[in-house]
C-alpha positions as CSV (number, residue, x, y, z in Angstrom):
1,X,10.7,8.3,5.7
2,X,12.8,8.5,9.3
3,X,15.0,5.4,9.3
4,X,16.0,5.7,12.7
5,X,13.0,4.3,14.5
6,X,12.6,1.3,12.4
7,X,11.6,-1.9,13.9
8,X,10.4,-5.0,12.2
9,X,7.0,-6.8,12.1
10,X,6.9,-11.2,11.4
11,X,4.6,-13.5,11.7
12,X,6.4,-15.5,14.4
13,X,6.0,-18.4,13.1
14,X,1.8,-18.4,14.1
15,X,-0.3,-20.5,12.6
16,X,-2.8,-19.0,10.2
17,X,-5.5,-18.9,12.2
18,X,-3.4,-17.2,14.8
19,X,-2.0,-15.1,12.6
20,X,-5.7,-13.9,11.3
21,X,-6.5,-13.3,15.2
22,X,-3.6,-11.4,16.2
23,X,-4.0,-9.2,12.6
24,X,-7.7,-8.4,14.1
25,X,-6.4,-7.6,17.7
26,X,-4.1,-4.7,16.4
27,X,-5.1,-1.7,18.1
28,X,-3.5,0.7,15.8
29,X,-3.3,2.0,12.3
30,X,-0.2,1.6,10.7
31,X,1.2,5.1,9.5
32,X,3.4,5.3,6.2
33,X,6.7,5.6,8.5
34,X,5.4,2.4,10.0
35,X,6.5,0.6,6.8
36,X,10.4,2.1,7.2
37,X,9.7,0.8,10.5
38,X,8.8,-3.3,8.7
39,X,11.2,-2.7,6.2
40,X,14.2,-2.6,9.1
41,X,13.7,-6.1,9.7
42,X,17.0,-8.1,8.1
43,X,16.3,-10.8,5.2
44,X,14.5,-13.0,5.3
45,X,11.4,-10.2,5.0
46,X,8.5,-11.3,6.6
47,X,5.0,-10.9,5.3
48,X,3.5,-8.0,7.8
49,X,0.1,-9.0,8.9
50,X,-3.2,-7.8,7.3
51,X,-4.9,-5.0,10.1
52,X,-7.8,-6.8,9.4
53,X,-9.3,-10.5,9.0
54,X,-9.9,-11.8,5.6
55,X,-13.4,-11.0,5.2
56,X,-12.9,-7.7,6.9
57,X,-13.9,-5.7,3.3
58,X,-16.5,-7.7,2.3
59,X,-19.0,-7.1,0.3
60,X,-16.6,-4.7,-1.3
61,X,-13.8,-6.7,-1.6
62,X,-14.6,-10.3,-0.6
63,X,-12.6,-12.8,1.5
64,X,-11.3,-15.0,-1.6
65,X,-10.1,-12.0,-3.3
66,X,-8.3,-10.7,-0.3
67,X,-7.0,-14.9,0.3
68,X,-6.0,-14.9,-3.3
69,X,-4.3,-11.1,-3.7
70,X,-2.5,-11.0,0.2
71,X,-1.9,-14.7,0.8
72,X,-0.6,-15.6,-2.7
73,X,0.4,-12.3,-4.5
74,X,2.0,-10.1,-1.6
75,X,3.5,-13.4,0.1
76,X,5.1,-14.5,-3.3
77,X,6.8,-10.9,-4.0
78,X,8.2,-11.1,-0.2
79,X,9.3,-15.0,-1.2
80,X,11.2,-13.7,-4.3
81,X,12.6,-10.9,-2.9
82,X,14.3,-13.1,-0.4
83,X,15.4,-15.7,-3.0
84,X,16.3,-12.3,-4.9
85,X,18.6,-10.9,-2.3
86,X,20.5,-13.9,-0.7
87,X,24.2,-13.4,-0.4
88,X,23.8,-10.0,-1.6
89,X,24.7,-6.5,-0.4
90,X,20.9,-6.2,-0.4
91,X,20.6,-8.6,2.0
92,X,21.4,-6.1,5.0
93,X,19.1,-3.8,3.4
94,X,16.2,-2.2,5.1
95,X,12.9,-2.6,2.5
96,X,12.9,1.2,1.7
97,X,16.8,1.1,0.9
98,X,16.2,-1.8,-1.4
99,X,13.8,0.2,-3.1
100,X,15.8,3.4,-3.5
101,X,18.8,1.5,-4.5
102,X,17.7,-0.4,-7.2
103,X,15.1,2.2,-8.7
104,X,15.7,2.7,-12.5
105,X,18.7,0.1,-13.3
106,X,17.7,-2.4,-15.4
107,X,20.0,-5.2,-13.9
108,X,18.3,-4.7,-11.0
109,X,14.7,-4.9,-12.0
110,X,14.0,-8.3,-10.9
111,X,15.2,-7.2,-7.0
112,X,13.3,-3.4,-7.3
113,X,10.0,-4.8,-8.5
114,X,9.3,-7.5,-6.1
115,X,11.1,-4.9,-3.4
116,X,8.3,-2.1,-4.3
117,X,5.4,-4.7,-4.7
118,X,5.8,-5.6,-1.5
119,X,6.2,-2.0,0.3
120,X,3.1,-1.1,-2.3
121,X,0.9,-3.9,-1.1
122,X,1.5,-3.2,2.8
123,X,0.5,0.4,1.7
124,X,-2.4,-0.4,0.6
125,X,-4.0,-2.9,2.4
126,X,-3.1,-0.3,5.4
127,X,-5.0,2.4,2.9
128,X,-8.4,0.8,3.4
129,X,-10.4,0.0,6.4
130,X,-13.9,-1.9,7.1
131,X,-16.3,1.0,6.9
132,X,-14.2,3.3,5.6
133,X,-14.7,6.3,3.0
134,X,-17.2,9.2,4.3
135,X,-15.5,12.5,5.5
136,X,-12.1,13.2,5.6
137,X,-10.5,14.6,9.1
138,X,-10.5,18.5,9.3
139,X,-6.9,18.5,9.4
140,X,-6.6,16.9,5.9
141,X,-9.6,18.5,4.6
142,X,-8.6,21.5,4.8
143,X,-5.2,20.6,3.5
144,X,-7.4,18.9,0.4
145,X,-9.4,21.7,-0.3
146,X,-6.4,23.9,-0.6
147,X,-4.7,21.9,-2.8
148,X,-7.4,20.8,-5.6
149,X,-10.1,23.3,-4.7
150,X,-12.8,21.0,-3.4
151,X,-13.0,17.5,-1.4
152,X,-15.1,16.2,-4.4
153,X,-11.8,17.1,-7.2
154,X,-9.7,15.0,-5.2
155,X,-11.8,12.1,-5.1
156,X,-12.8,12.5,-9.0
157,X,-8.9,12.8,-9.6
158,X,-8.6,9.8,-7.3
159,X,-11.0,7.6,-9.4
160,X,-10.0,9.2,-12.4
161,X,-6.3,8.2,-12.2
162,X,-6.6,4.7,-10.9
163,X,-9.4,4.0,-13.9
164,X,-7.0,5.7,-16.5
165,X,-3.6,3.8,-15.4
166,X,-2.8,1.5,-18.5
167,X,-2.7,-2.2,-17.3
168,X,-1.2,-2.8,-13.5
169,X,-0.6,0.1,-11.6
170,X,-1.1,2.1,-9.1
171,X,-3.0,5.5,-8.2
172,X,-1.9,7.8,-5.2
173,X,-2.8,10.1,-3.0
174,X,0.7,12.2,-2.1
175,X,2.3,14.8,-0.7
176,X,4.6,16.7,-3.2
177,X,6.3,19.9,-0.9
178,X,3.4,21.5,0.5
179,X,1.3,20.4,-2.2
180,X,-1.1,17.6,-2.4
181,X,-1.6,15.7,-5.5
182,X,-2.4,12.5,-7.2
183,X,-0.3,10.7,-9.7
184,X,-0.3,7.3,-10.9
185,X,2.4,4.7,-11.3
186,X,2.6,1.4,-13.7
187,X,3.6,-2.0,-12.2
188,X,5.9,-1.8,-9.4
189,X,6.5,2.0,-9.2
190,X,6.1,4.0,-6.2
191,X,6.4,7.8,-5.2
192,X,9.1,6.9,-3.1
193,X,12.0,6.8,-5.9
194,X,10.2,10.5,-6.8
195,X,11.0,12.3,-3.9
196,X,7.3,12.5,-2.8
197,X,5.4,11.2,0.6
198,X,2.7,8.7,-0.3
199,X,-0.5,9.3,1.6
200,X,-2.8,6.2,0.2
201,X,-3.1,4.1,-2.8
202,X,-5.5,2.3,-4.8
203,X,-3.9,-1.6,-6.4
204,X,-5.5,-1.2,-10.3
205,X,-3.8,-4.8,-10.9
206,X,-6.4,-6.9,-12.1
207,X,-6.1,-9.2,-9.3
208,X,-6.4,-6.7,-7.0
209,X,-9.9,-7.1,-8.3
210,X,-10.7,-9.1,-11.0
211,X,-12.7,-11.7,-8.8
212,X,-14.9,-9.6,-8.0
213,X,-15.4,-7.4,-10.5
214,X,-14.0,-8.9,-13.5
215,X,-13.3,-6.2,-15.8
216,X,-14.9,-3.4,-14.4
217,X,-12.6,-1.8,-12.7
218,X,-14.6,1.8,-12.6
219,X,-17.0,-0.4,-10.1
220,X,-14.1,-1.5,-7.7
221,X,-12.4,1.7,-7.8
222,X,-15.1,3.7,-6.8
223,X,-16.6,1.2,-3.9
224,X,-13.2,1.6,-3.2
225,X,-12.9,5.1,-2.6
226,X,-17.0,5.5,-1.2
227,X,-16.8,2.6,1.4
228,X,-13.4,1.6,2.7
229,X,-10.3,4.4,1.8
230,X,-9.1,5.2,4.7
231,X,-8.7,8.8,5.0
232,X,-7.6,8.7,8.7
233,X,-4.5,7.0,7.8
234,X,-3.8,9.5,5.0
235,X,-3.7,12.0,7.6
236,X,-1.1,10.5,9.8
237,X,1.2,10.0,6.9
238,X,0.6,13.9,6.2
239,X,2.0,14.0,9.9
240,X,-1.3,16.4,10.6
């Protein structure tokens, strides 16, 4: 991630419904060095905005689950992480650094997992789009097919590791050197503390989808990966 272009994203102190407009008026993707540039912004973090409104993902993921999992979930991690950080060194701290700083010491779990949830959940919400799924871009395609053989492997490792992850996790696409693969993480981890570029992610917390689907998780995964991954934003991480 390239730390020296970072600029922070807020709310500004909109209401929600201005909040949910100007969300739906962004013209842009955000791109995985996007979220160094949110994570620049000094503490207090801010929630970033959804690219989308609410029921944006709908029928797939509906607009309570989304109200529930972005409003409550993702705002409380960026709450405690503030709480978390006052009068610390940490406080300074871009998101990213928090993260990479407090990876893997235990006194510091309480500050790394709410750090990671939140850079996790901007991830993937920004991982997904309304009509999404379908063909990939050439670019990544072809950078697919080198690296698992066919565009259908990937997808069944996708699907494969985000149904197999035991309790909350994670499942990611990523780039590891030249090589693309998927790996999956438990609670709060991310590639990031690995040393390898995250490309997209699929949330396997239950409430990422338990609304919805209660405990089929198989179903939401694969709606997930058919109907709204976004593969276009994959591909600008990749830098293609």
């Amino acid at each position: 991630m390239n730390e020296k272009s970072k600029t922070s994203i807020s709310t500004g102190g909109f209401s929600r419904r201005e909040f949910l407009m100007a969300s739906a008026g962004a013209a842009a993707l955000i791109t995985a060095g996007t979220f160094a540039n949110i994570a620049r912004a000094k503490a207090p973090h801010a929630l970033p905005p959804l690219p989308y409104l609410e029921n944006a993902l709908a029928p797939v993921i509906s607009a309570e689950t989304i109200g529930f999992h972005y409003g409550r979930h993702h705002k409380g991690y960026v709450d405690n992480l503030n709480r978390l950080i006052e009068g610390t060194p940490f406080s300074d701290m871009t998101l990213e650094k928090i993260v990479m700083e407090t990876a893997d010491k235990p006194k510091k779990d309480g500050i790394f997992n709410n750090a990671a949830q939140v850079w996790n959940h901007t991830f993937y919400w920004n991982s997904m789009k309304p009509e999404g799924g379908g063909e990939r871009p050439d670019a990544l395609k072809k950078r697919i097919i080198a690296s698992f053989g066919s565009m259908d492997r990937c997808r069944k490792e996708l699907a494969a590791a985000a149904v197999t992850q035991f309790a909350s996790g994670w499942a990611w696409l990523v780039a590891d050197g030249d090589a693309l693969k998927i790996i999956k993480t438990g609670n709060a981890k991310t590639p990031l503390t690995s040393g390898m570029k995250p490309l997209l992610t699929i949330d396997v917390w239950e409430h990422a989808y338990y609304l919805d689907y209660q405990n089929r998780r198989t179903d939401y995964v694969n709606a997930v990966i058919e109907k709204l991954i976004n593969w276009s934003f994959a591909e600008k991480n990749l830098g293609l």
